[in-house]
C-alpha positions as CSV (number, residue, x, y, z in Angstrom):
1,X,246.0,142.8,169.1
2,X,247.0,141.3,172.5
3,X,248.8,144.5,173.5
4,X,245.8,146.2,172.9
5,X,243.8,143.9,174.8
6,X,246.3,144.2,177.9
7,X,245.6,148.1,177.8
8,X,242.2,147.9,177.6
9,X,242.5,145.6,180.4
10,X,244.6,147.9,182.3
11,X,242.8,150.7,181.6
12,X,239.4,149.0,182.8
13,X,241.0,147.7,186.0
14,X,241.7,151.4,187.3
15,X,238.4,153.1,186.0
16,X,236.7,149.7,188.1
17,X,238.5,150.5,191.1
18,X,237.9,153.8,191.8
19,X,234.1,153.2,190.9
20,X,233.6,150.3,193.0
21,X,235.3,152.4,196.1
22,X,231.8,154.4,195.7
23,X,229.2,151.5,195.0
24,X,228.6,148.1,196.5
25,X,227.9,145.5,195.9
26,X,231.5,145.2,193.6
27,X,231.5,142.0,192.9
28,X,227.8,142.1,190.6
29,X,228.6,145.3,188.7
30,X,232.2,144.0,187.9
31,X,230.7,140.9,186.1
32,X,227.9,142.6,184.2
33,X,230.2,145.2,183.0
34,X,232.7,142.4,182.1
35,X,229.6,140.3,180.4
36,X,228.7,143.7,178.6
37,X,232.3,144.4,176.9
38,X,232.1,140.7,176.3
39,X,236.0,140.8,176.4
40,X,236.5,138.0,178.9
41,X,234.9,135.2,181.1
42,X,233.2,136.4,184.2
43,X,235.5,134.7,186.9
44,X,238.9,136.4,184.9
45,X,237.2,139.8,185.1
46,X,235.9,139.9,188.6
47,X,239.5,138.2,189.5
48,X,241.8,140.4,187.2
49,X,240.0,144.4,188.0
50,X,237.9,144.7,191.2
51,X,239.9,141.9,193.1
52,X,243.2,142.7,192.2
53,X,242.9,145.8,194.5
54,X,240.6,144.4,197.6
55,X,239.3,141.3,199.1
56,X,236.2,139.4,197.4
57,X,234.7,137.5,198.6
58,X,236.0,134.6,196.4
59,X,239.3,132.6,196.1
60,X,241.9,133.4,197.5
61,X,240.4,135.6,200.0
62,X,238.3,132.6,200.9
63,X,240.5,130.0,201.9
64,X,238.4,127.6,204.0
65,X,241.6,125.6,204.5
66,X,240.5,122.9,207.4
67,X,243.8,121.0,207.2
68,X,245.3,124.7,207.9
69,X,243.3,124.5,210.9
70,X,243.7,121.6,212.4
71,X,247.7,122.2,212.2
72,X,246.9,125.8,214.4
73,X,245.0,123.9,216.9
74,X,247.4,121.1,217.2
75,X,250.6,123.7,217.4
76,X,249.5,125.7,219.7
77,X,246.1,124.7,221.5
78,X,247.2,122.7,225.0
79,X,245.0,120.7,226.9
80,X,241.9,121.0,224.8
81,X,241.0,117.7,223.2
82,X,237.7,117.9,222.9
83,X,237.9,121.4,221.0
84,X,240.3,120.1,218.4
85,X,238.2,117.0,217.5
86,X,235.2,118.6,217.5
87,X,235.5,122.2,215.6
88,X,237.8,120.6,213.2
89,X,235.0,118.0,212.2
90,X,232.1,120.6,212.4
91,X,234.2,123.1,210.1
92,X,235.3,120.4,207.9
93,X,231.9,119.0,207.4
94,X,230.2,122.5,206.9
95,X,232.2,123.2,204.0
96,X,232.3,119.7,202.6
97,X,228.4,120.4,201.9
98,X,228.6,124.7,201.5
99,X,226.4,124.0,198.5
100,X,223.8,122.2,199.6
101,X,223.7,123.8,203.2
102,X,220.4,123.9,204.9
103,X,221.4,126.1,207.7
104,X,224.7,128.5,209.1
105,X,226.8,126.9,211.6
106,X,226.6,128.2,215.1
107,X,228.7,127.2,217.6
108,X,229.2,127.7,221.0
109,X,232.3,128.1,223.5
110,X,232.7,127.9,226.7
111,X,234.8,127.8,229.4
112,X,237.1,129.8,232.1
113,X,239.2,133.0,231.1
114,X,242.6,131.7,229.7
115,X,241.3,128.4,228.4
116,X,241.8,129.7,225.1
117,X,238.3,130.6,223.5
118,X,239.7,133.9,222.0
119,X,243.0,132.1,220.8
120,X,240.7,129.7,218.9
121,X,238.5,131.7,217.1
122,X,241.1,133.8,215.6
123,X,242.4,130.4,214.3
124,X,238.9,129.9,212.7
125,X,239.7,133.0,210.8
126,X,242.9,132.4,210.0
127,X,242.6,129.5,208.8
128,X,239.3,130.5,206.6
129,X,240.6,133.6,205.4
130,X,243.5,135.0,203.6
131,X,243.2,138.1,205.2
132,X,242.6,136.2,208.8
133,X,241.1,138.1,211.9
134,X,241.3,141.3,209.8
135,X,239.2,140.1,206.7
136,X,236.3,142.4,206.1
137,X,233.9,139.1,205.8
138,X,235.2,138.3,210.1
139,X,232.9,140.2,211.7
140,X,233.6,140.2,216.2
141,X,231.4,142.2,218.2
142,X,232.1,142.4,222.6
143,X,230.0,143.7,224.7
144,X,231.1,147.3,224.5
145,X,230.1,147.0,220.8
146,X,226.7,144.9,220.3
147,X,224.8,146.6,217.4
148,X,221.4,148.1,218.8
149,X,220.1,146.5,215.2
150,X,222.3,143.4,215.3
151,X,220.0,141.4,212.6
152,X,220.2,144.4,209.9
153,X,224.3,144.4,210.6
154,X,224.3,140.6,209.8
155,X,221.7,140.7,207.0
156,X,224.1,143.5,205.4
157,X,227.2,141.5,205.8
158,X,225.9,138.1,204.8
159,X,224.7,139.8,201.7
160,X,228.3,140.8,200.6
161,X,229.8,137.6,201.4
162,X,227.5,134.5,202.5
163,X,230.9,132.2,204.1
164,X,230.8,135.4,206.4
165,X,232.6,134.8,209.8
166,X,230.5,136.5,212.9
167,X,232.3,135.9,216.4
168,X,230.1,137.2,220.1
169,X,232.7,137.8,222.6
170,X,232.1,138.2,226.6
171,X,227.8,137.4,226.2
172,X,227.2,136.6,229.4
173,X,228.1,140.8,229.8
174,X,225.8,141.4,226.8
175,X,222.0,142.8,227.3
176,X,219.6,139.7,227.5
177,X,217.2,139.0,224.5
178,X,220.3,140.9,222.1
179,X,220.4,137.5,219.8
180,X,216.3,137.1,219.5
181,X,216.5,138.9,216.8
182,X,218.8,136.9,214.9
183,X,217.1,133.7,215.8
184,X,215.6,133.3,212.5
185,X,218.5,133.9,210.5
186,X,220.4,130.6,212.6
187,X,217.8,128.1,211.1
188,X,217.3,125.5,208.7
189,X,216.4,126.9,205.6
190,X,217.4,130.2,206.5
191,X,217.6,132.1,203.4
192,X,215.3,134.9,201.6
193,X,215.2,137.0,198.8
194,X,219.3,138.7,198.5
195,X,220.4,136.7,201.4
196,X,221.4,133.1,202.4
197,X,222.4,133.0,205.6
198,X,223.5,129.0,205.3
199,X,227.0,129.4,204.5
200,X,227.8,131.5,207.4
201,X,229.5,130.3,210.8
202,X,228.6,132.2,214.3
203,X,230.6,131.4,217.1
204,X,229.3,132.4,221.1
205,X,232.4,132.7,223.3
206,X,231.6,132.9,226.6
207,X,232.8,132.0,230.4
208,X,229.9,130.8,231.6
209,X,229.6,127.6,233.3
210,X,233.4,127.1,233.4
211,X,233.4,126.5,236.9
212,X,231.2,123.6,236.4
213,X,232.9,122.4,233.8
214,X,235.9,122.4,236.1
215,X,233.8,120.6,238.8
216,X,232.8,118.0,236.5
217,X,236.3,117.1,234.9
218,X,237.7,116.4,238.2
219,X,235.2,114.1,239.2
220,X,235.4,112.3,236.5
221,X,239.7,111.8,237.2
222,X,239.0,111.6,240.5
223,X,236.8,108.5,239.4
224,X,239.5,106.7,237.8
225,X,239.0,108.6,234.0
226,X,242.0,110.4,232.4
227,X,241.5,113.9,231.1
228,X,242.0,112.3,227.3
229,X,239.5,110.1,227.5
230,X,236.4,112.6,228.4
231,X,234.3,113.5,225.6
232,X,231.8,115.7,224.5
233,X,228.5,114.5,225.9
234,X,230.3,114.5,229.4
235,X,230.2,118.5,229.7
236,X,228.0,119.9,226.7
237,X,224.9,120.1,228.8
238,X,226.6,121.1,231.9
239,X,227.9,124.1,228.8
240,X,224.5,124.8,227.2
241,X,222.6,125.0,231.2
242,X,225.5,127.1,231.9
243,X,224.6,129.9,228.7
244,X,220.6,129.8,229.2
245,X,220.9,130.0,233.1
246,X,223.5,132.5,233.3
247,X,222.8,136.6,233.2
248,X,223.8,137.8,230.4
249,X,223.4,137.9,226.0
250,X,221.9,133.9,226.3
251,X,220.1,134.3,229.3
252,X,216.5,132.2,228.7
253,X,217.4,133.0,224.5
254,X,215.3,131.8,221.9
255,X,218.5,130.7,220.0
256,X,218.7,128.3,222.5
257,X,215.1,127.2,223.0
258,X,215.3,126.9,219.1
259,X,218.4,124.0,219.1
260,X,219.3,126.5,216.9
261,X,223.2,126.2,218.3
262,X,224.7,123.0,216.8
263,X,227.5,122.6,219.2
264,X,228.2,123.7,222.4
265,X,232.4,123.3,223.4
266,X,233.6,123.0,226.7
267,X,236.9,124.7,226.9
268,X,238.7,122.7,229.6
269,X,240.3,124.1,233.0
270,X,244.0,123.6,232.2
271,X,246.8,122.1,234.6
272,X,249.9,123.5,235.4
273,X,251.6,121.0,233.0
274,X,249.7,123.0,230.2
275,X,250.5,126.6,231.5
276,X,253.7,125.4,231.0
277,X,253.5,124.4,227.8
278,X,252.6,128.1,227.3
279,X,255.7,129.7,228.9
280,X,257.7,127.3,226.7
281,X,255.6,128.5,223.2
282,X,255.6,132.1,224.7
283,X,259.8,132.0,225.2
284,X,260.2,130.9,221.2
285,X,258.3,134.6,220.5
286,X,260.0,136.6,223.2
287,X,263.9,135.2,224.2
288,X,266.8,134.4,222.6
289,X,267.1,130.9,224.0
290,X,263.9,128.2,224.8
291,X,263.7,128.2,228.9
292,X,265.5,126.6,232.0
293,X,263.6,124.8,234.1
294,X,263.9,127.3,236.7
295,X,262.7,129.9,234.6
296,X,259.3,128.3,234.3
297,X,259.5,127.7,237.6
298,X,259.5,131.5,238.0
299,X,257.1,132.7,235.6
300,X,254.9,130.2,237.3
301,X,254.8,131.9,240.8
302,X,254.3,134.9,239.3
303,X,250.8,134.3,237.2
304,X,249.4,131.2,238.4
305,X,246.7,130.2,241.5
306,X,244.7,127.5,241.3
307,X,241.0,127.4,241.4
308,X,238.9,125.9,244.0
309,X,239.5,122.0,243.0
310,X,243.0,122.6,243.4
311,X,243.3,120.9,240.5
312,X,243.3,123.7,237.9
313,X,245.0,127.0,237.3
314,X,242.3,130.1,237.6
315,X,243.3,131.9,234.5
316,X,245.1,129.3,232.2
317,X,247.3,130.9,229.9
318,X,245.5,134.8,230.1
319,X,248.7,136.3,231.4
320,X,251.6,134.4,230.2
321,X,252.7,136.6,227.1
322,X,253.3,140.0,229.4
323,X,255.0,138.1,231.9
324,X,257.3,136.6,229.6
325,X,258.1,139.1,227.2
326,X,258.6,141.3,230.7
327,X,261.3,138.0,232.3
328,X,263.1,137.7,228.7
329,X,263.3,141.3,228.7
330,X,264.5,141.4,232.4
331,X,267.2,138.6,231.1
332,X,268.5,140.7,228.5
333,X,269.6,143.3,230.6
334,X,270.4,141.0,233.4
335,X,273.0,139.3,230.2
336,X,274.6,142.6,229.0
337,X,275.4,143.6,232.3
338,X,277.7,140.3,233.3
């Protein structure tokens, strides 16, 4: 009897896959065939045919593992506080309440080049996805890429997975009004018929206003404040003037006349103490031995100038990985020589 269960079973599973490569949505027509043959719960079909060849948009696939990210960020995010306090505590407390969510959770970064906006929104994905940055439920559009008909490409994608992921890179090059379309779809109670849109995230990453973020943080240490102790509220609406004043995919938006952005994050300028930080974590992927002293020294001529505080470095971390992977290389053959 059970063996002829497991063949059934096996037998099912392959005749599921290659009909659900044709149709969508999987998941639905999994369950009601696995309700109809009445052989086994829903969850244990869905989990044991469709799923066992491509990612649902279920458990495992959907990991929404805050701890997980909140280890990332600490590990390998330098200088950026205020980032790690607050996305871990708005991720955290959006899926502490998925169920009963009112509205998605739209976020916005910002900040100069190499402050590590990118870097952090992969570990959003990472950490909320088994399949990471390459999930089929991550969706990242740049400006090369903007769908003409952006609201119908997140209406389709939030209807095969709600805890959909959609990331906007580089909007301040992105056609103004591109998001007014969406704006509805980013509000409380935003839901209708075959969609909720409430268990969704949308990040905005963006460079604008990092200058005057940079201004701002080194008034405030020039005032006597260490970099630790800013907050929040001392650069978000120096961030959120920055995005509606700014040419560019939030230029005078609706989405931000609406408050329909919960948080904007200032990604800080970062000091030369932090670039180095990144040499050091950049040597562990690239050399066979953590670096010198002088070798810092050197990778430090080569990719850093500092902005017009002279406080800061003009593009934090952007370049470190080709320019060490290029001196451990360099090393190498410098090594086998002697």
């Amino acid at each position: 009897m059970l063996f002829s269960k497991l063949c059934v079973g096996w037998i099912l599973s392959a005749f599921l896959h290659l009909w659900c490569q044709a149709f969508e949505p999987v998941s639905l027509t999994v369950a009601a065939i696995g309700a109809g043959l009445g052989l086994w719960k829903r969850d244990f079909v869905v989990d044991n045919t469709y799923c066992k060849f491509t990612e649902c948009c279920r458990k495992p696939y959907l990991k929404a593992d805050v701890g997980d990210l909140r280890l990332l960020l600490r590990d390998h995010l330098y200088g950026q506080h205020i980032v790690q306090d607050v996305l871990v505590n708005a991720i955290g407390a959006h899926f502490n309440n998925i169920q009963s969510s009112r509205k998605p959770l739209v976020m916005s970064f910002h900040g100069t080049s190499g402050t590590g906006k990118n870097y952090v929104s992969d570990f959003v994905a990472s950490a909320l996805y088994q399949n990471a940055i390459n999930s089929k439920f991550v969706n990242k559009f740049t400006a090369s890429d903007t769908q003409k008909d952006l609201a119908a490409n997140v209406k389709r994608t939030v209807k095969n997975c709600p805890q959909s992921l959609f990331i906007f890179d580089e909007i301040e090059k992105m056609p103004t009004g591109v998001f007014d379309d969406i704006v509805s779809l980013l509000d409380h109670h935003s839901s209708m018929k075959e969609y909720d849109f409430s268990k969704a995230i949308f990040i905005f990453l963006s460079n604008s206003a990092g200058v005057e973020i940079a201004k701002k943080l080194k008034s405030l240490i020039d005032s006597g404040r260490w970099r630790d102790e800013t907050k929040l509220p001392d650069f978000e609406r120096i961030a959120e003037l920055g995005a509606y004043n700014v040419i560019g995919g939030l230029y005078h938006s609706n989405i931000i006349d609406s408050q329909v952005i919960d948080h904007f994050i200032p990604f800080l300028p970062l000091e030369p103490r932090h670039v180095e930080l990144c040499i050091t974590k950049e040597f562990e992927n690239f050399c066979t031995s953590g670096p010198k002293e002088v070798d810092v020294s050197n990778i430090i001529k080569l990719v850093m100038t500092f902005d017009d505080t002279g406080m800061f470095s003009n593009n934090g971390c952007k370049r470190i990985s080709k320019k060490v992977e290029s001196y451990c290389y360099m090393q190498n053959i410098l090594k086998r020589k002697t």
